[in-house]
Structures are given as structure tokens and as C-alpha cells.
C-alpha positions as CSV (number, residue, x, y, z in Angstrom):
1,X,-46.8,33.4,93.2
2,X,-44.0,35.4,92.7
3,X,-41.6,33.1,93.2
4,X,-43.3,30.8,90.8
5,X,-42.9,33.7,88.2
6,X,-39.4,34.1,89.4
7,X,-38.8,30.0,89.0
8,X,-40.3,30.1,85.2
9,X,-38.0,32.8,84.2
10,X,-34.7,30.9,85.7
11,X,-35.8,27.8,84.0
12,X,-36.4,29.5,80.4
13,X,-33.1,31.4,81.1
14,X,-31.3,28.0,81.8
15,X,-33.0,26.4,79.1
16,X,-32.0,29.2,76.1
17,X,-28.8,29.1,77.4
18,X,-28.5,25.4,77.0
19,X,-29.8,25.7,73.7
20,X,-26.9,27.9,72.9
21,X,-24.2,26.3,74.4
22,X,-25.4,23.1,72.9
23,X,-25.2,24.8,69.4
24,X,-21.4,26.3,70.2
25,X,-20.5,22.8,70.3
26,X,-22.3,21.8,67.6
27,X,-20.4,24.3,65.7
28,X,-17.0,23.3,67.7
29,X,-17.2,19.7,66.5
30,X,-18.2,20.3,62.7
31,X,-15.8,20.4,60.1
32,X,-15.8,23.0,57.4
33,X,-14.5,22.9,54.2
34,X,-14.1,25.8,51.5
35,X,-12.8,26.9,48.2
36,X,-10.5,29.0,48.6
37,X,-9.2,29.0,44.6
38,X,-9.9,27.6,41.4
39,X,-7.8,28.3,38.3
40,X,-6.2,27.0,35.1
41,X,-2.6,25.9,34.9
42,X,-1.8,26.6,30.8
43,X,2.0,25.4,32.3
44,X,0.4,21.8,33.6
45,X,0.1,19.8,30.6
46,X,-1.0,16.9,32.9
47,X,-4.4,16.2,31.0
48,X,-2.5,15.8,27.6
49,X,0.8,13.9,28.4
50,X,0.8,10.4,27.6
51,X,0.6,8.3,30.4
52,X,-1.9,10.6,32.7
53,X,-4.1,11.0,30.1
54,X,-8.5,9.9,30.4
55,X,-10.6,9.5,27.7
56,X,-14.3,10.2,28.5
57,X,-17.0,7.4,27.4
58,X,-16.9,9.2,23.8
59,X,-13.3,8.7,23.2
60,X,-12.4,12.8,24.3
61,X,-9.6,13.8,26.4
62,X,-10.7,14.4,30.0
63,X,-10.2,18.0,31.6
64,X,-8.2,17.1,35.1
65,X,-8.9,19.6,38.4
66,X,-6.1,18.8,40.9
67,X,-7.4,19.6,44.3
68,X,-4.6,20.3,46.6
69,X,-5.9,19.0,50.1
70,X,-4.4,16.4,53.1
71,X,-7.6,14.9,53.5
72,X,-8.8,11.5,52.3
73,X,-12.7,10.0,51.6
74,X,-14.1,12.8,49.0
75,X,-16.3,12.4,46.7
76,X,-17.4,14.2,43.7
77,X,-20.5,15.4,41.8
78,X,-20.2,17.4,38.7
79,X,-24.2,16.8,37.4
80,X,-25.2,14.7,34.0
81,X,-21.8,14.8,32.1
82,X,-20.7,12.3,35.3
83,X,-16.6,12.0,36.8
84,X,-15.3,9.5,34.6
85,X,-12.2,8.8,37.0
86,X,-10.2,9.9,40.4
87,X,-7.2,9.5,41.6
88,X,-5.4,10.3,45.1
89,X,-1.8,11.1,45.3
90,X,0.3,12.8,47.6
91,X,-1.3,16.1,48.8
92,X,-4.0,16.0,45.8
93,X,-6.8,14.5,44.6
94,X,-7.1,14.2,40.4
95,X,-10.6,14.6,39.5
96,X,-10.9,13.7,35.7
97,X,-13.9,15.0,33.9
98,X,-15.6,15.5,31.0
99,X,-15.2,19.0,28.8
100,X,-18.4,21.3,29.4
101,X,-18.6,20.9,33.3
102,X,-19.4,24.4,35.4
103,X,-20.4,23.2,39.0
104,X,-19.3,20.8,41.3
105,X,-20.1,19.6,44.3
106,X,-17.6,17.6,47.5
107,X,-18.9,15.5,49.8
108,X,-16.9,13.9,52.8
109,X,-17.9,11.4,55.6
110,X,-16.4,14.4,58.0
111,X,-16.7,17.5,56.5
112,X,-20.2,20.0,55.5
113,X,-20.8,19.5,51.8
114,X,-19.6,21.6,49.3
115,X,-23.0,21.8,46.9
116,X,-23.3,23.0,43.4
117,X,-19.7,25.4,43.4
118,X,-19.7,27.6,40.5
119,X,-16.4,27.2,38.5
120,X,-16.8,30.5,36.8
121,X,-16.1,28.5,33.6
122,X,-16.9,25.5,31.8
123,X,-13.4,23.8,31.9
124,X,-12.1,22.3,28.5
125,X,-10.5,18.7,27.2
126,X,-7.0,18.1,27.6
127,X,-6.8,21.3,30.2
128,X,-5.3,21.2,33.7
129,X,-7.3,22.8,36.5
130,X,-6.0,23.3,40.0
131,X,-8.4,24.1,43.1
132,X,-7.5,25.0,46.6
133,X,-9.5,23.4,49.5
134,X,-9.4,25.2,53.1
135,X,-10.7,22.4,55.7
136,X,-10.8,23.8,59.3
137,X,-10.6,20.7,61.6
138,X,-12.4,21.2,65.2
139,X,-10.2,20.3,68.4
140,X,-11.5,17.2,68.9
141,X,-11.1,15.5,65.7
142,X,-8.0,13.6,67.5
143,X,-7.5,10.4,67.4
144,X,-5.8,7.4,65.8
145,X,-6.0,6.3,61.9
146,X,-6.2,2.9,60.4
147,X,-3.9,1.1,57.8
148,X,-5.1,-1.0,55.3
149,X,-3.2,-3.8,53.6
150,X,-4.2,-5.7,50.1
151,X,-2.1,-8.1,48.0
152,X,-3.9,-10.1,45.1
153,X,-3.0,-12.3,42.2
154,X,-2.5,-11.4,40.0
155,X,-0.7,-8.2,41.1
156,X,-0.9,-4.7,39.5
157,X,-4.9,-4.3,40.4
158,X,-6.4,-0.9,41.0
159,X,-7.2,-0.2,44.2
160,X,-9.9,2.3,44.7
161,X,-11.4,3.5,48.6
162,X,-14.8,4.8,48.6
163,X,-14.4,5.2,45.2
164,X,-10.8,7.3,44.7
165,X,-7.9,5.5,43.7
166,X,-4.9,5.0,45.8
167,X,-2.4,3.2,43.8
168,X,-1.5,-0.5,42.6
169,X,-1.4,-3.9,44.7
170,X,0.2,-4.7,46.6
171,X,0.3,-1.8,48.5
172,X,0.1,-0.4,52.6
173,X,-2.4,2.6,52.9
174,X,-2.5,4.3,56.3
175,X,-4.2,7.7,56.2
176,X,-8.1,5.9,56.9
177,X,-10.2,7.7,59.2
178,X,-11.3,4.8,61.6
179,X,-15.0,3.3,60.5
180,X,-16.2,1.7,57.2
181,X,-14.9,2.4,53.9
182,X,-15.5,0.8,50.5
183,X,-12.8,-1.1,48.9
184,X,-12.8,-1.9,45.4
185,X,-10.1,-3.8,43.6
186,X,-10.0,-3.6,39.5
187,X,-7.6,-5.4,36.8
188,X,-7.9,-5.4,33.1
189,X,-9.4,-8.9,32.2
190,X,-10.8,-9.6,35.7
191,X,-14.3,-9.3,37.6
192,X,-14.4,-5.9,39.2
193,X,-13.9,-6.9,43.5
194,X,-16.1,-5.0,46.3
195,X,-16.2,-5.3,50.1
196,X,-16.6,-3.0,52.8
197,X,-13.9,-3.4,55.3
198,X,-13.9,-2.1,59.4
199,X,-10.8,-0.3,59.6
200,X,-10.3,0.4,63.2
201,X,-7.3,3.5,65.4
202,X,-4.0,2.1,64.7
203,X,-4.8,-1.4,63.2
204,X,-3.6,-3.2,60.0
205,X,-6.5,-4.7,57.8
206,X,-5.5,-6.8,55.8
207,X,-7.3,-8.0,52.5
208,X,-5.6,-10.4,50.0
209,X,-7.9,-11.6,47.2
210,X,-7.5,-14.1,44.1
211,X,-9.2,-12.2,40.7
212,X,-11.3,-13.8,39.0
213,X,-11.0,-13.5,35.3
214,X,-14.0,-11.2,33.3
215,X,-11.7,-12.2,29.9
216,X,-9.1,-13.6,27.5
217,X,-7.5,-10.7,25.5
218,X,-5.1,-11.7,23.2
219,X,-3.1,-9.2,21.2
220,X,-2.1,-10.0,17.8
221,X,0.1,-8.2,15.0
222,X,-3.2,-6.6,13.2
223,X,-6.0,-7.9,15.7
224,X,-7.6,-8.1,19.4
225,X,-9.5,-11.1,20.1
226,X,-11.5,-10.9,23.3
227,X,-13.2,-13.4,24.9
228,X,-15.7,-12.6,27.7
229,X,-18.8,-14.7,29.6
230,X,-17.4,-17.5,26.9
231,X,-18.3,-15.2,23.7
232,X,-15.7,-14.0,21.4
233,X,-15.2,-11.6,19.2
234,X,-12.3,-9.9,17.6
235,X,-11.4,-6.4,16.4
236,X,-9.3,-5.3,13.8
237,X,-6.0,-2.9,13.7
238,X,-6.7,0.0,11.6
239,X,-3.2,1.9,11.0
240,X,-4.0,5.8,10.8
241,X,-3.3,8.2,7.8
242,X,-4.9,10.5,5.4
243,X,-7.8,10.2,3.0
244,X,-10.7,11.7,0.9
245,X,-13.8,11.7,3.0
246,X,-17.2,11.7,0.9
247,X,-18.8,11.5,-2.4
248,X,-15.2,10.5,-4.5
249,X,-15.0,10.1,-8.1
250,X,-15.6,6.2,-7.7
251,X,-19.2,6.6,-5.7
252,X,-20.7,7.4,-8.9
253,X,-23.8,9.6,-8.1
254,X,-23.4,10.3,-4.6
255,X,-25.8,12.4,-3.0
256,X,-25.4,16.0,-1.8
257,X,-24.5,15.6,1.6
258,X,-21.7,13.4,0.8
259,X,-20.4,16.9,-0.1
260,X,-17.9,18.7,-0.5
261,X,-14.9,16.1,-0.5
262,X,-12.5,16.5,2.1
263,X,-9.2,15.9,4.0
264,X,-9.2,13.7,7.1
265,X,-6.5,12.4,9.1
266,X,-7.0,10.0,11.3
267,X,-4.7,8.3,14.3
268,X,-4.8,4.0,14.6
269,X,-7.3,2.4,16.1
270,X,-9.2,-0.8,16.3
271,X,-13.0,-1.5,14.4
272,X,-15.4,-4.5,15.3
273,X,-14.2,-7.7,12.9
274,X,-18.8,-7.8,12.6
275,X,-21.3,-6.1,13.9
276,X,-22.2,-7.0,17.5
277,X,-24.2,-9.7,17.7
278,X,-27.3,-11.0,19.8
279,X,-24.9,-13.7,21.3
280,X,-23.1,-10.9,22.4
281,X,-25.4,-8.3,23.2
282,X,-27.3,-10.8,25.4
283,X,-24.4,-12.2,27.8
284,X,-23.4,-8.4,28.4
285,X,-26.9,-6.8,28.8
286,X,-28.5,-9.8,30.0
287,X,-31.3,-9.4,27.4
288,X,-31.6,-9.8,23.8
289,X,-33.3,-6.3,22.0
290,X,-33.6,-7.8,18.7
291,X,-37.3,-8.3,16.6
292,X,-37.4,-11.1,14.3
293,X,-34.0,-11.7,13.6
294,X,-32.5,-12.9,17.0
295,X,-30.4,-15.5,16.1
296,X,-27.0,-15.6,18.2
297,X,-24.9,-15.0,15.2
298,X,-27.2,-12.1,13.8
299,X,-26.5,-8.8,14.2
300,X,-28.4,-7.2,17.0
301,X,-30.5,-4.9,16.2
302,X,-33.7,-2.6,17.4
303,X,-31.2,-0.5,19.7
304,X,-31.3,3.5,20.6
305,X,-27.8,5.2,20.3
306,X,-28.5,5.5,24.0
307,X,-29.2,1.8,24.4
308,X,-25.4,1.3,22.6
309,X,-23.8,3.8,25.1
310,X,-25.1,1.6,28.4
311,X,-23.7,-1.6,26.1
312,X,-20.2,-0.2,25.6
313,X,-20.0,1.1,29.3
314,X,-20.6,-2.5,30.9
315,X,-18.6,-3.9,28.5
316,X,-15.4,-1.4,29.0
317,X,-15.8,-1.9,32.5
318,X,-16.2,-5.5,31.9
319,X,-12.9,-5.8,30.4
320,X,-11.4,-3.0,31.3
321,X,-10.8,-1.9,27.6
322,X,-12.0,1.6,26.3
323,X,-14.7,0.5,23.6
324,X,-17.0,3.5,22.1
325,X,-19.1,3.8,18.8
326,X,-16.7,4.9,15.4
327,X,-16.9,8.9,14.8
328,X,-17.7,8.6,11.0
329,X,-14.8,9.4,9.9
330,X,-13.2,6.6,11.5
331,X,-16.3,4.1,9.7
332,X,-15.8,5.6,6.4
333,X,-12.1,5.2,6.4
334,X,-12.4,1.5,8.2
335,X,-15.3,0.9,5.6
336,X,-12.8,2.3,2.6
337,X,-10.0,-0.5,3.6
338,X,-8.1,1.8,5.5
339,X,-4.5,2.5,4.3
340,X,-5.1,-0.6,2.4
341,X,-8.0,0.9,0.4
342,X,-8.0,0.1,-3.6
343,X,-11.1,2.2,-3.5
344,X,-13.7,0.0,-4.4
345,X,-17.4,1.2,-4.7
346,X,-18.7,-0.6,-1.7
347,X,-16.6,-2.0,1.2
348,X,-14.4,-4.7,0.0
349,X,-15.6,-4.8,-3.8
350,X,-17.1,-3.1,-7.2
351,X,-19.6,-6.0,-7.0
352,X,-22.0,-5.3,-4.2
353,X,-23.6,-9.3,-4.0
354,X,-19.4,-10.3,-3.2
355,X,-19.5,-8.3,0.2
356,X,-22.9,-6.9,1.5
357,X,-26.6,-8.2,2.1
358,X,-28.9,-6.0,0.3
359,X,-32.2,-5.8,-1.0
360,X,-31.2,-7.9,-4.4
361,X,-29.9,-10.9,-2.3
362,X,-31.3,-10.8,1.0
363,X,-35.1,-10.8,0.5
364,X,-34.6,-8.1,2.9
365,X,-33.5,-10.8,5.4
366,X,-30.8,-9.9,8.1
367,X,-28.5,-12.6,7.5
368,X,-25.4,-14.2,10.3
369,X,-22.7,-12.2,10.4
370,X,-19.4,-13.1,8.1
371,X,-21.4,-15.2,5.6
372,X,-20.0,-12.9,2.1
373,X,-16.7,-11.7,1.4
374,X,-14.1,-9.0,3.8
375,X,-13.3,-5.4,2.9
376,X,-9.4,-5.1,2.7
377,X,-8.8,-4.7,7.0
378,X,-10.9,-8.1,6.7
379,X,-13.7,-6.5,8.2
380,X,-17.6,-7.6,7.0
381,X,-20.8,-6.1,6.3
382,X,-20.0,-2.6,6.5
383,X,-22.4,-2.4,3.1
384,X,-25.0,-3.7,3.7
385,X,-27.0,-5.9,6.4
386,X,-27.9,-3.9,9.5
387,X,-27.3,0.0,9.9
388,X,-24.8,1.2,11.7
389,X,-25.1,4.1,14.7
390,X,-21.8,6.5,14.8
391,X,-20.9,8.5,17.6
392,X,-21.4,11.8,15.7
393,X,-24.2,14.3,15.3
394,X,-25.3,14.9,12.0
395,X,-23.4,18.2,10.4
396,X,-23.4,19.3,6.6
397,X,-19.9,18.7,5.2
398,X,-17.3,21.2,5.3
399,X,-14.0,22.2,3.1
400,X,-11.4,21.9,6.2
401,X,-8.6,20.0,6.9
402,X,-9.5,17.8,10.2
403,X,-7.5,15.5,12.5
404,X,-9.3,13.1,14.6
405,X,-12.9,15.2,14.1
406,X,-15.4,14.1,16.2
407,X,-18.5,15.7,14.3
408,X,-20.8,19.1,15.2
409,X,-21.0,19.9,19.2
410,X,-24.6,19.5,19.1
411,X,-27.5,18.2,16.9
412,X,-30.8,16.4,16.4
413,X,-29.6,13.0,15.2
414,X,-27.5,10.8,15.1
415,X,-25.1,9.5,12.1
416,X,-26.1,5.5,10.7
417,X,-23.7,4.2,8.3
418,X,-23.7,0.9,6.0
419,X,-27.4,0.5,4.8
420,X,-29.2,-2.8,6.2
421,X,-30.4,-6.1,4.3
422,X,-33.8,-3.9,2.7
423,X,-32.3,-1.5,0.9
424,X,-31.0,-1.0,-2.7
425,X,-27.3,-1.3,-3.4
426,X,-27.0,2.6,-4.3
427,X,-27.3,2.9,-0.6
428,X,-24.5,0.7,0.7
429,X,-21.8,2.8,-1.0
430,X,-19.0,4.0,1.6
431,X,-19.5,7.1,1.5
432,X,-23.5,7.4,1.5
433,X,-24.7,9.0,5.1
434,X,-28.0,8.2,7.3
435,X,-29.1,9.9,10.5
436,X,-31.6,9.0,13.4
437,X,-32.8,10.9,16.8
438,X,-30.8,8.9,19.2
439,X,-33.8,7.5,20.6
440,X,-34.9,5.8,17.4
441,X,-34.7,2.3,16.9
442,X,-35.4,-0.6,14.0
443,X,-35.3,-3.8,13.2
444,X,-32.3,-2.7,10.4
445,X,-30.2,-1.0,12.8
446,X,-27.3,-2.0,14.9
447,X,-23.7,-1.2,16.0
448,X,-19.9,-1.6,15.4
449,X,-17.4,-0.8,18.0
450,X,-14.2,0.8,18.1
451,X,-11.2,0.1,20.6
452,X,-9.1,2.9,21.7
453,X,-5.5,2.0,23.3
């Protein structure tokens, strides 16, 4: 019996002892990774140098965290605001992302996950960040790594591995942990290419790949005509400079938030030729949104602000083009005739029923797009027809100088410019302003995009 005893003990011994040196090697073979800095660089002006600068989906520049580390595969989450782009380059990973972020967490295929690191700051646009990683590597992570090869036509395509970007095609990469990794290939005016490839200890993969084209952009002296899914539509150059934003002496009676009158300047762009249609709408969202008036060369219409941020993401992406709603500064000036402005009442003329659909000639009717007269950029209908949404939130006015302004940080709704097809003509004046909870929609309110380069 004693022995018995004796024999139970040995076996529990050998047992918690294989337990632990089961978990030593569990902790041998893991790999760790760390923070082991995170500062600003106010000497890096990477993140506002032409060239290596992002714009976020609402036209800002992107803050840029360069994480010094050997290793290849990471990916990134920094919550809500989303990473709007990375990049790999030689002993860094870029991590462009949106102003406001304060946490972030790394993943890698190899390594225990980084979750929910505090920055110890919310990191601002145009601003250079620079993070240390420590990775400690267990003795037997040895062993051979693949090289990938990709060539495509047309040449120049964006090659991205599980999701970070690695350079241009053609191009040799040979840093791949043996296993599978996602491969996507990306070129302005073609269909976005995914596969997963099997890369495999000192191998070449090879992938070569025709493009297929997403779009026709042609670039004119004042214009950008795209063509995507077989739907055009064009935009129009709006040269920047300086003007008078808000109730001027020709709006007549303009209401009190059209107050006080101040000075923007703003930098070139490009604004929709017409609002976007249903045709258009429907090929990129695969639905059509509109209530009654749903015809292809109508404007669409019944969309949320948040409705026309998932449009202009699948379209950008589409293309590869950065579209985004106007600020309103950008629709008032566009809406004035730009530099070209003679400073007419509405958009294009003194004579509202020349240039704009309104309650007088419309029957309160959303009418096809171009059917009355241009404003001076040759845009149409920005009095009048369908309602407009802007990227800003609604603010009061203020007397101040502003370049580029983007509106308030923060609101409760959302700017509409340009009046719709049901409403008097006092409304359609250039300067008169609207605003909406981003989740409100209506059968008199649409969009117009703008095109940054």
C-alpha cells in the first residue's frame, strides 16, 4: 500500500514537472514583441513634404508613425478613425493615419500581439512620429525565407503583402517568412488584384498578371473626364485664390448666418461638372437610393452624409483617385464661378429660371441633370435642384482670415448647400447655408464631389 502511495506521488511529481517543462518551451518558442519608444520628430517633415504626403478620406493630411523594425507581415489597428495606408521600406514600416488617434495595436503571424498601446498623445496631421519595436526572436526561429517575384502590364502597380506595401512592379521581394501571405496588386485606372500565394524556404514565386482596366481618365487643360463600369462623368478644374465668403452686398437679404463676411483662400481643385447621378450611384453601389425621381440622368438623392462617405470610398478605390465631399468653402467659391466669378446672385446668373430648378419652374420636380444654363467653371445646378451635403459641420461664421478651412472639429449636422427643385429662389442664392444630422435623408438631397490631386 505504501508503495502505491509512493507510485502516486512519483507520477504527480513527473506529471507537474512535465507541465513545466512543457511551458519553458512554450515560452522558448514564442516570440515577443515590445515598445520600447514612441516620440515626435518636429525635425522629420516626412508627413508634409510633397511626394510622401496621405490624405485621409476627408481630404486632411495624415500623421505618419515610422516604426523602426527588421521584421516583415505587421499589421495595424488604431480603432474607428481606421489606417488609411502602410508602407514598408528599409528597416521601417510607415503607418499613415488619421489626426486624433491615441492607441494602437500590432499584430504579426509570429509574434504576441501588441493590444490597445497607449501613445500618451493623440498624434496630429501633417506630424512625423517615430516608434521603436524590440522583437526577441526564440532560438529556433531558423530557417530559410522565400522570394517573391511579380511583373504586370501595365507596369508601375502597387504591390502590397498582407496588406503593407513593398514597392512598384516589377519588383524581387525576399524577406517572406515561408507559408501564405496575401498579395495584392493596385494601379490607378485598373481593378484592384488579390491572390494568396504559397511562398516556400528558399524558393522564387513568381506571379505575373495582366490588369484589368476599372477606368478611362482623361486629363484635360480645365477638366477630368472619368469613365468607369461604362458611366462617365467629368469634373471641373477650379484654379485657387481669394474671395468673400457669405452674405455679400449682391445676395440681397441674406440671412444671419451668412454672417459676418469673410476672407478665404483656397488652393486648386476639381468640383463634380453635375451632381451624381442614379446612373452613377447605381453601377458603384450596386443599388439605386433614390424615391420617385430615379431616372439614370437624375440626381440621386435620399442619401445620409454617411451613405456618401461609403460612395466616395468605393469609388476612390475604384479608380484610384482621391474623391471626397467639397468643405463649403470650396462649394461657395466653385458655386461663385471661381476666379472667374462676375458675382452674380445665383450660380451662373441674376436670373434664377437661366441656371437652377426651383419652386417657380420645376413644379417641385427634380429634373435630369444639365438641362438649364452653366455657372462660369461650366458647372450646373448648384442653385437649385437637389441639396447638396458638404463635408463640414455646421459652425457660426467667424471674422478670420482662413486657408483651406475645413469647418468646426465637431458638431451636430452637417452643411447642405444649393436648395433643391421645392424651394423658393431666395433659397438658391450662393451664399444661403442648410444643415442636416448626417443621418438624415430626402428625396431633395444629394451630393457633388470634389477631386484632390
Amino acid at each position: 500500500m505504501k508503495n502505491l502511495r509512493y507510485m502516486s506521488r512519483i507520477a504527480k511529481l513527473l506529471i507537474r514537472c512535465t507541465i513545466v517543462v512543457f511551458s519553458i518551451a512554450l515560452d522558448v518558442s514564442a516570440q515577443t514583441m515590445s515598445v520600447v519608444e514612441f516620440c515626435s520628430d518636429e525635425t522629420d517633415l516626412t508627413a508634409n513634404t510633397t511626394g510622401t504626403i496621405v490624405l485621409d478620406q476627408n481630404g486632411d493630411k495624415c500623421a505618419l508613425i515610422k516604426i523602426e523594425t527588421t521584421e516583415f507581415g505587421f499589421s495595424f489597428d488604431v480603432g474607428s478613425l481606421g489606417v488609411v495606408k502602410t508602407e514598408q521600406h528599409t528597416g521601417e514600416v510607415w503607418l499613415y493615419i488619421p489626426e486624433g488617434v491615441k492607441r494602437i495595436s500590432i499584430s504579426h503571424p509570429k509574434l504576441e500581439k501588441i493590444r490597445d498601446y497607449d501613445l500618451g498623445m493623440s498624434v496630429k496631421k501633417a506630424r512625423t512620429y517615430i516608434m521603436k519595436l524590440n522583437v526577441q526572436k526564440p532560438v529556433t526561429d531558423i530557417g530559410g525565407l522565400g522570394t517573391i517575384e511579380i511583373k504586370t502590364l501595365p507596369i508601375g502597380a502597387e504591390i502590397y503583402v498582407d496588406d503593407i506595401s513593398i514597392g512598384k512592379s516589377p519588383m524581387s521581394f525576399s524577406k517572406l517568412i515561408p507559408g501564405k501571405h496575401k498579395v495584392t496588386i493596385k494601379h490607378e485606372g485598373y481593378y484592384d488584384f488579390e491572390s494568396t500565394i504559397d511562398v516556400t524556404d528558399n524558393k522564387v514565386s513568381i506571379i505575373e498578371e495582366t490588369l484589368a482596366k476599372s477606368c478611362e481618365i482623361e486629363r484635360l487643360t480645365d477638366e477630368i473626364r472619368i469613365t468607369t463600369k461604362g458611366v462617365s462623368f467629368t469634373l471641373k478644374k477650379v484654379d485657387g485664390g481669394t474671395f468673400q465668403m457669405g452674405g455679400t452686398s449682391e445676395q440681397g437679404k441674406a440671412l444671419v448666418d451668412e454672417f459676418p463676411i469673410h476672407t478665404v483662400t483656397l488652393s486648386d481643385y476639381y468640383i463634380g461638372e453635375t451632381e451624381v447621378t442614379n446612373e452613377l450611384w447605381s453601377v458603384i453601389m450596386g443599388t439605386n437610393p433614390s424615391i420617385y425621381f430615379s431616372q439614370p440622368n437624375q440626381p440621386v438623392n435620399n442619401v445620409t452624409w454617411y451613405d456618401c462617405q461609403k460612395f466616395i470610398n468605393r469609388l476612390s478605390s475604384l479608380t484610384g483617385l482621391h474623391f471626397a465631399l467639397p468643405t463649403e468653402a470650396q462649394w461657395e467659391f466653385a458655386a461663385r464661378g471661381g476666379v472667374k466669378s462676375k458675382n452674380f446672385l445665383y450660380s451662373g446668373s441674376n436670373k434664377i429660371k437661366d441656371v437652377g430648378w426651383f419652386k417657380g419652374n420645376s413644379k417641385s420636380m427634380i429634373k435630369p441633370v444639365k438641362q438649364l444654363g452653366p455657372n462660369e467653371l461650366e458647372t450646373y445646378d448648384m442653385s437649385g435642384n437637389v441639396y447638396e451635403w458638404c463635408s463640414d459641420w455646421y459652425g457660426l461664421y467667424k471674422v478670420v482670415e482662413l486657408h483651406d478651412p475645413k469647418g468646426p472639429e465637431s458638431g451636430v449636422k452637417k452643411i447642405n448647400r444649393g436648395a433643391s427643385a421645392g424651394e423658393k429662389d431666395a433659397f438658391a442664392r450662393v451664399a444661403c447655408r442648410f444643415a442636416n444630422s448626417p443621418n438624415f435623408k430626402h428625396q431633395s438631397l444629394g451630393l457633388r464631389l470634389v477631386m484632390l490631386e
